[in-house]
Structures are given as C-alpha cells and as structure tokens.
BAPABA-942888 format. One record per atom (N, C-alpha, C): x negated, y, z negated; residue number from 1; residue in three letters; atom name. Coordinates in nm, 4 decimals. Layout:
NUFI         px         py         pz   seq   type   atom
NUFI          X          Y          Z   NUM    ala     CA
...
//
This chain:
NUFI         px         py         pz   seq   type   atom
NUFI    -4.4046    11.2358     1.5878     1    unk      N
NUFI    -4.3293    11.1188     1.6258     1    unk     CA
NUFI    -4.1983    11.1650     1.6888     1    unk      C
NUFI    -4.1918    11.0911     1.8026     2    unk      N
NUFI    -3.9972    11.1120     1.8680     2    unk     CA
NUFI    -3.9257    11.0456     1.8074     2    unk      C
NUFI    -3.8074    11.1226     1.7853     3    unk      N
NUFI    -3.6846    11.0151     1.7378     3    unk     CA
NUFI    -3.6394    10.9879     1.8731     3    unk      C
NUFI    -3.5491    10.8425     1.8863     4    unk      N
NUFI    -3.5397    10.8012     2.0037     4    unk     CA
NUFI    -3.3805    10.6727     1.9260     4    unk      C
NUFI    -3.2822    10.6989     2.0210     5    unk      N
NUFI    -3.2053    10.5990     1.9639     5    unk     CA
NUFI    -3.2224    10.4352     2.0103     5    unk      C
NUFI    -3.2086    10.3506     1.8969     6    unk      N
NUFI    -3.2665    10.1687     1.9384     6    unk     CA
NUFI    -3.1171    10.1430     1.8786     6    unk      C
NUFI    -3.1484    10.0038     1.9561     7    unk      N
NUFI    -2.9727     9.9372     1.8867     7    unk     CA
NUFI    -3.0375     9.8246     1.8703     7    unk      C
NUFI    -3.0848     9.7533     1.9007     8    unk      N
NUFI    -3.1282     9.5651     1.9224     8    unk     CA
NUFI    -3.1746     9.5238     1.8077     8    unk      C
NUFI    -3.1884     9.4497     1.7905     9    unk      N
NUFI    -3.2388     9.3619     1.6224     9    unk     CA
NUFI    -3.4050     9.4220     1.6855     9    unk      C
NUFI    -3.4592     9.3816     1.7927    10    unk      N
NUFI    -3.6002     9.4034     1.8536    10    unk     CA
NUFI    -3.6467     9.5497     1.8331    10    unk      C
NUFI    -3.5866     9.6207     1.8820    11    unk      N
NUFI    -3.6096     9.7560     1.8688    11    unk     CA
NUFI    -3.5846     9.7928     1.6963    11    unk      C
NUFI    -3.5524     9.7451     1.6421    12    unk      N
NUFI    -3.5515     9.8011     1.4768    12    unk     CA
NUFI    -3.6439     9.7530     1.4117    12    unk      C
NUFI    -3.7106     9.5742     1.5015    13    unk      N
NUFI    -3.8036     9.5352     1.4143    13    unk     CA
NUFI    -3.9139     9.6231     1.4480    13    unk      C
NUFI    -3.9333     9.6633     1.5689    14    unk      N
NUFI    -4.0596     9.7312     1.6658    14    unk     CA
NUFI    -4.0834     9.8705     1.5843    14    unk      C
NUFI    -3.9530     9.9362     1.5645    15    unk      N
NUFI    -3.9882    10.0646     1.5139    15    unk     CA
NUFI    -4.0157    10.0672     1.3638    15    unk      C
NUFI    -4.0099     9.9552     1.2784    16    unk      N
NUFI    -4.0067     9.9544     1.1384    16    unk     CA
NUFI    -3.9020     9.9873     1.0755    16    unk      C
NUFI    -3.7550     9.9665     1.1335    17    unk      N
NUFI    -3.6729    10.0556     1.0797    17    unk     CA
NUFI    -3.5913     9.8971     0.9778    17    unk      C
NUFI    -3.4925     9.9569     0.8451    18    unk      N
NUFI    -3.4688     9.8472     0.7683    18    unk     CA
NUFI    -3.3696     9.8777     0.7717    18    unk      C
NUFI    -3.2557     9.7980     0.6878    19    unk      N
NUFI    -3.1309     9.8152     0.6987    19    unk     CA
NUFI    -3.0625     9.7527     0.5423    19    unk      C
NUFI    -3.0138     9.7934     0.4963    20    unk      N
NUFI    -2.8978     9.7717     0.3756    20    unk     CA
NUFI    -2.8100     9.7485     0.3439    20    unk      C
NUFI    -2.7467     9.5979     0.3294    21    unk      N
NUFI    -2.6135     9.5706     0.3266    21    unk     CA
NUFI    -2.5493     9.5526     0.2037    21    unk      C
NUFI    -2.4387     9.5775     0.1527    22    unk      N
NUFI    -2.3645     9.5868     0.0163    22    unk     CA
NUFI    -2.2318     9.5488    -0.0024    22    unk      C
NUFI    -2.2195     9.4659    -0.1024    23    unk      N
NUFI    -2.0734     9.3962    -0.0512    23    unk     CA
NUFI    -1.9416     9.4940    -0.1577    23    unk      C
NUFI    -1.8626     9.5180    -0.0359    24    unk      N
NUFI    -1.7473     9.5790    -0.0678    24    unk     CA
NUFI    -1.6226     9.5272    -0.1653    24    unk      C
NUFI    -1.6710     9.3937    -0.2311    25    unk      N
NUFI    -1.5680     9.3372    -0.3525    25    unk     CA
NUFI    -1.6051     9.4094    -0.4492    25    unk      C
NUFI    -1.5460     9.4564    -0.5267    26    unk      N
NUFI    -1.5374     9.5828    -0.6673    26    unk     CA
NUFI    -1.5985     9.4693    -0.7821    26    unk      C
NUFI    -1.5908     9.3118    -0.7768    27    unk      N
NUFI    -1.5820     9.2341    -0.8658    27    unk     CA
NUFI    -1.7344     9.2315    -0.8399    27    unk      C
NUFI    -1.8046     9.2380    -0.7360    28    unk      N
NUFI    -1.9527     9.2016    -0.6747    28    unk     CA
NUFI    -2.0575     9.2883    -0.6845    28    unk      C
NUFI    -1.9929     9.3991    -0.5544    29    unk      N
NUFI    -2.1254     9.5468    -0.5717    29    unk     CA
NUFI    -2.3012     9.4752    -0.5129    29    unk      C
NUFI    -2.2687     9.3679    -0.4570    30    unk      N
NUFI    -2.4364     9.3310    -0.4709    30    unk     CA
NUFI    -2.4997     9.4247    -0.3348    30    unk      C
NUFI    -2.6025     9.4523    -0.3068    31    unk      N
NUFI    -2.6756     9.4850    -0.2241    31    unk     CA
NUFI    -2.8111     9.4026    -0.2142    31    unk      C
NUFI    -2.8465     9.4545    -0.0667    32    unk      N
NUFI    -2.9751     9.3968    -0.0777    32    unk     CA
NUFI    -3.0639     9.4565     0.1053    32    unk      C
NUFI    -3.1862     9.3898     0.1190    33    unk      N
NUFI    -3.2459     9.4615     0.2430    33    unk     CA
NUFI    -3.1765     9.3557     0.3040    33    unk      C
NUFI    -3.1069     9.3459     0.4741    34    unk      N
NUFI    -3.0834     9.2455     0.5704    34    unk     CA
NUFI    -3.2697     9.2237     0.6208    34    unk      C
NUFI    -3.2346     9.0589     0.6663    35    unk      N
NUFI    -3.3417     8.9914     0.7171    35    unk     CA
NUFI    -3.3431     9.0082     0.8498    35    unk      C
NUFI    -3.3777     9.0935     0.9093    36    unk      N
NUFI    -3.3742     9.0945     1.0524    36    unk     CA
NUFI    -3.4573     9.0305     1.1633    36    unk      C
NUFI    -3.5928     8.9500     1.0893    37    unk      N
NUFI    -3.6306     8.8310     1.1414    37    unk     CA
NUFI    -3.4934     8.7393     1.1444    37    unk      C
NUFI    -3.4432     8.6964     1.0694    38    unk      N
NUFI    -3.3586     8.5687     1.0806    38    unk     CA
NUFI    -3.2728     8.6202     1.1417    38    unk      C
NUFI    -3.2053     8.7449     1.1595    39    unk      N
NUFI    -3.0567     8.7797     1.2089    39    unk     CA
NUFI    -3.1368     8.7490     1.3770    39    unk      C
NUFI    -3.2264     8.7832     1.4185    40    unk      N
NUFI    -3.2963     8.7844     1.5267    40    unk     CA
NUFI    -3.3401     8.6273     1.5693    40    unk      C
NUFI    -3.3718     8.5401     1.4433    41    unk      N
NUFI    -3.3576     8.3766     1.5689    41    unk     CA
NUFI    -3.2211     8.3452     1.5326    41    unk      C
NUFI    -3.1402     8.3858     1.4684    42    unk      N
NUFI    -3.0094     8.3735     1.4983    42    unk     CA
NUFI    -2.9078     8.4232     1.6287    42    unk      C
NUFI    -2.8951     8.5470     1.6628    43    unk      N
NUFI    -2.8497     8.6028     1.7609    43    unk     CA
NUFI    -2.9323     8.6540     1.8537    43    unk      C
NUFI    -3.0435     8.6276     1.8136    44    unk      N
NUFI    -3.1476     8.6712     1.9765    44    unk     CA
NUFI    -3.1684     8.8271     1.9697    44    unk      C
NUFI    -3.3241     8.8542     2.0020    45    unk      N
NUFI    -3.3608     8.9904     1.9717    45    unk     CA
NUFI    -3.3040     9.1156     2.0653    45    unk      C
NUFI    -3.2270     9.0515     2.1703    46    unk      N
NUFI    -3.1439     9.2075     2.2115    46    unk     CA
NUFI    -3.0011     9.1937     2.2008    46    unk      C
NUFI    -3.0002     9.1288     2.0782    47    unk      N
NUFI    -2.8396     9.1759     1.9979    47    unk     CA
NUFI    -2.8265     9.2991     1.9350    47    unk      C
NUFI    -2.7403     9.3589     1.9849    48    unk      N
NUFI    -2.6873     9.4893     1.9300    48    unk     CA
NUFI    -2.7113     9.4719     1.7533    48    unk      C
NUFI    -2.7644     9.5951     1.6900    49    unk      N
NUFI    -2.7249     9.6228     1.5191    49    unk     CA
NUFI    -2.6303     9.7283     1.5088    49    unk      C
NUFI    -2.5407     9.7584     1.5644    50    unk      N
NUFI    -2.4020     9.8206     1.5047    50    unk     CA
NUFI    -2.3301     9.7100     1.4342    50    unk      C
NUFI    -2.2741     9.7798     1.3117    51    unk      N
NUFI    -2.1960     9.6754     1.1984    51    unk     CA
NUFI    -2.0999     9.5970     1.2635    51    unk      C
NUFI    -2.0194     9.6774     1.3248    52    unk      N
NUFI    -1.9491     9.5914     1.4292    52    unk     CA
NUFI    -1.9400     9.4659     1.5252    52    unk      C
NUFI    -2.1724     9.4816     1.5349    53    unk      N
NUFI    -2.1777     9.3674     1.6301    53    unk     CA
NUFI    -2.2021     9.2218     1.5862    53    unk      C
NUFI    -2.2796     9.2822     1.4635    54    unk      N
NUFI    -2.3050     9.1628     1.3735    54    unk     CA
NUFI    -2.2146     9.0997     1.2447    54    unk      C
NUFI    -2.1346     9.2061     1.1936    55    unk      N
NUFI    -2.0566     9.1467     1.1228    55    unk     CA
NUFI    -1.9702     9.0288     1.0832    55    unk      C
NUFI    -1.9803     8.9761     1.1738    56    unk      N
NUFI    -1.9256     8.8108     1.2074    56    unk     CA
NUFI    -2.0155     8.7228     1.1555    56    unk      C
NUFI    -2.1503     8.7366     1.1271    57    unk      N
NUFI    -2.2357     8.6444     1.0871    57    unk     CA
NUFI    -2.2920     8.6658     0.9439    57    unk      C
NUFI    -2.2328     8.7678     0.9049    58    unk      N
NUFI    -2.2931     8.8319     0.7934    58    unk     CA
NUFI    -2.2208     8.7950     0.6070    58    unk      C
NUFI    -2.2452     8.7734     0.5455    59    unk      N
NUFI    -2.1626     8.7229     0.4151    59    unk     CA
NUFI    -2.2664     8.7887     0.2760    59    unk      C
NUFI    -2.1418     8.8152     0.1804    60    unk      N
NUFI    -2.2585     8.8433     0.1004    60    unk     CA
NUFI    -2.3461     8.7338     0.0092    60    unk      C
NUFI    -2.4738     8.7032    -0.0166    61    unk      N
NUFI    -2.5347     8.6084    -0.1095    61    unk     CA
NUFI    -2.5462     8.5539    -0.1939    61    unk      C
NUFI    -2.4321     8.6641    -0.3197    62    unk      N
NUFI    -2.3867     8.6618    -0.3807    62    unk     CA
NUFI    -2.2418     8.5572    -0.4355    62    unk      C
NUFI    -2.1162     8.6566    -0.3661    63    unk      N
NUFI    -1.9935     8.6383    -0.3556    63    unk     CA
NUFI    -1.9479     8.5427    -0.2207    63    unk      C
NUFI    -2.0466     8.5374    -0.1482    64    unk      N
NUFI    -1.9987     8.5365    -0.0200    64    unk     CA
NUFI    -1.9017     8.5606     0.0846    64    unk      C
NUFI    -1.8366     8.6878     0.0339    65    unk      N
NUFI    -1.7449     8.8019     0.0900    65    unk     CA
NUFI    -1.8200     8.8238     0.2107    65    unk      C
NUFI    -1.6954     8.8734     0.2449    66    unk      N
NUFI    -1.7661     8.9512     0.3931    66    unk     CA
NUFI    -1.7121     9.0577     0.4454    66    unk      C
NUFI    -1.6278     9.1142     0.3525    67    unk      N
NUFI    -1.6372     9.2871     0.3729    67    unk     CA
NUFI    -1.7805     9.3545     0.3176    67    unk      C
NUFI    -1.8028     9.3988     0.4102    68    unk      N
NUFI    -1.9690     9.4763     0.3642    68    unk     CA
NUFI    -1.9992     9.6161     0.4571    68    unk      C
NUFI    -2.0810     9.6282     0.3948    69    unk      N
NUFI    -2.1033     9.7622     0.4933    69    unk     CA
NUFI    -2.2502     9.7844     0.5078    69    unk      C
NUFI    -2.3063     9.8643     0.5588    70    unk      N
NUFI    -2.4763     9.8717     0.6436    70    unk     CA
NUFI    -2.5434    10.0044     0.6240    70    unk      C
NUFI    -2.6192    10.0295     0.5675    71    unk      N
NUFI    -2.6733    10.1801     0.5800    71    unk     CA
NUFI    -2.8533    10.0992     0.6527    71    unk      C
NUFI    -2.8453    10.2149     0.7753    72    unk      N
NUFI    -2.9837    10.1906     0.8295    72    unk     CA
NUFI    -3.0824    10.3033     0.7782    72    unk      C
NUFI    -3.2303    10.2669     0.7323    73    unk      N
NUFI    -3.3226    10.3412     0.7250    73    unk     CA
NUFI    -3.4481    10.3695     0.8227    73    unk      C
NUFI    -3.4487    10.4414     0.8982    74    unk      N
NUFI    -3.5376    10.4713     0.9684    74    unk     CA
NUFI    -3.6995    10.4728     0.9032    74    unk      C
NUFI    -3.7809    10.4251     1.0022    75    unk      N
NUFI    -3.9138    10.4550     0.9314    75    unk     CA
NUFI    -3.9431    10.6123     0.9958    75    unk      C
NUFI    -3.9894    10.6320     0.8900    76    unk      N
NUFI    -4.0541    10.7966     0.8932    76    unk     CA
NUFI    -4.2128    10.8118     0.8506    76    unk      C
NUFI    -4.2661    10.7000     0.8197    77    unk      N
NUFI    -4.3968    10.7288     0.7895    77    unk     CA
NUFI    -4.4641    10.7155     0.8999    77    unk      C
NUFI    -4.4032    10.7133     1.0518    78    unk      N
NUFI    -4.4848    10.7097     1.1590    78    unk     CA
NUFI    -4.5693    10.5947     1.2146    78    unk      C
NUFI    -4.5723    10.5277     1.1239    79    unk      N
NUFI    -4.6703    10.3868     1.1155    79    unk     CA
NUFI    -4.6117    10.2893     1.1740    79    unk      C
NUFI    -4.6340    10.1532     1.2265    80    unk      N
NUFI    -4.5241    10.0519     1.3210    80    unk     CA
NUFI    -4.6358     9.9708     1.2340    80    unk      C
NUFI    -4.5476     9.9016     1.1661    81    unk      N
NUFI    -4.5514     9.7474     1.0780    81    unk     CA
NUFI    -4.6622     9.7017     1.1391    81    unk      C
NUFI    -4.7242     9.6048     1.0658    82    unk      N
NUFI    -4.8343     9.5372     1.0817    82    unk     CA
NUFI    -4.7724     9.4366     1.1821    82    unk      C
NUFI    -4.8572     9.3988     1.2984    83    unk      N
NUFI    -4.7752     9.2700     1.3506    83    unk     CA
NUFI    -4.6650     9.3222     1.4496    83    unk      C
NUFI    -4.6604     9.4426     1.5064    84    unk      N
NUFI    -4.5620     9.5220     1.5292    84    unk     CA
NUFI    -4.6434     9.6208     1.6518    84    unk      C
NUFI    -4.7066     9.5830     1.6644    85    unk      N
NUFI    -4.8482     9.6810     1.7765    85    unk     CA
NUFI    -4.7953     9.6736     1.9124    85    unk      C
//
C-alpha cells in the first residue's frame, strides 16, 4: 500500500482513515471517534480535516466545550471500508 497525503472529509472517508477528538476541560477529559459522515453533510466532502479547519463546528458531547484537540488514525490494514470501493 502507498502512503499518500488526503486532507478532505472525502478522502479520509475513501481511505478508511478515523479520527479522535478529546475535550481539553481538565473537569471533562471526554473523548470519542468524530462522525465524519455528518461532519461531511455538514461542511461538504472537500472540506479540509486540519483541526484548524473544522474546529468551529466542533463541541464536546459531553461538556460542550470547545477546546479540543484531534489525533488522526490512518488505516493500515490496507482494506477500504465496505461501501468505500
């Protein structure tokens, strides 16, 4: 498999890749996977996923803070999601 750099909500759903957001209130700590179907009929599938781009829409579920932060996971099992062909 190539690694290849994607930015778009589209290109992360295409490659299988997930993403992790966690809210930065000390009182909170929640995490969880982001929905990148919904962030995608929300801002449209060639919206940038740098934290930067989306962060404006983002809150936590919890607390509903919105200092947060993003760790992306790449898929590595080579495989492209069902539905994803």
């Amino acid at each position: 498999m190539t690694w290849r750099y994607t930015n778009s909500i589209d290109d992360w759903l295409e490659d299988g890749t997930t993403a992790t957001t966690w809210c930065h209130n000390p009182k909170c700590g929640h995490r969880g996977l982001l929905d990148l179907e919904a962030l995608k009929r929300r801002l449209g599938g060639q919206h940038g996923m740098l934290l930067h781009e989306i962060k404006q829409v983002l809150k936590c579920s919890k607390c509903g803070g919105k200092e947060l932060g993003m760790t992306r996971q790449p898929n590595t099992t080579g495989s492209v999601p069902a539905g994803r062909r």
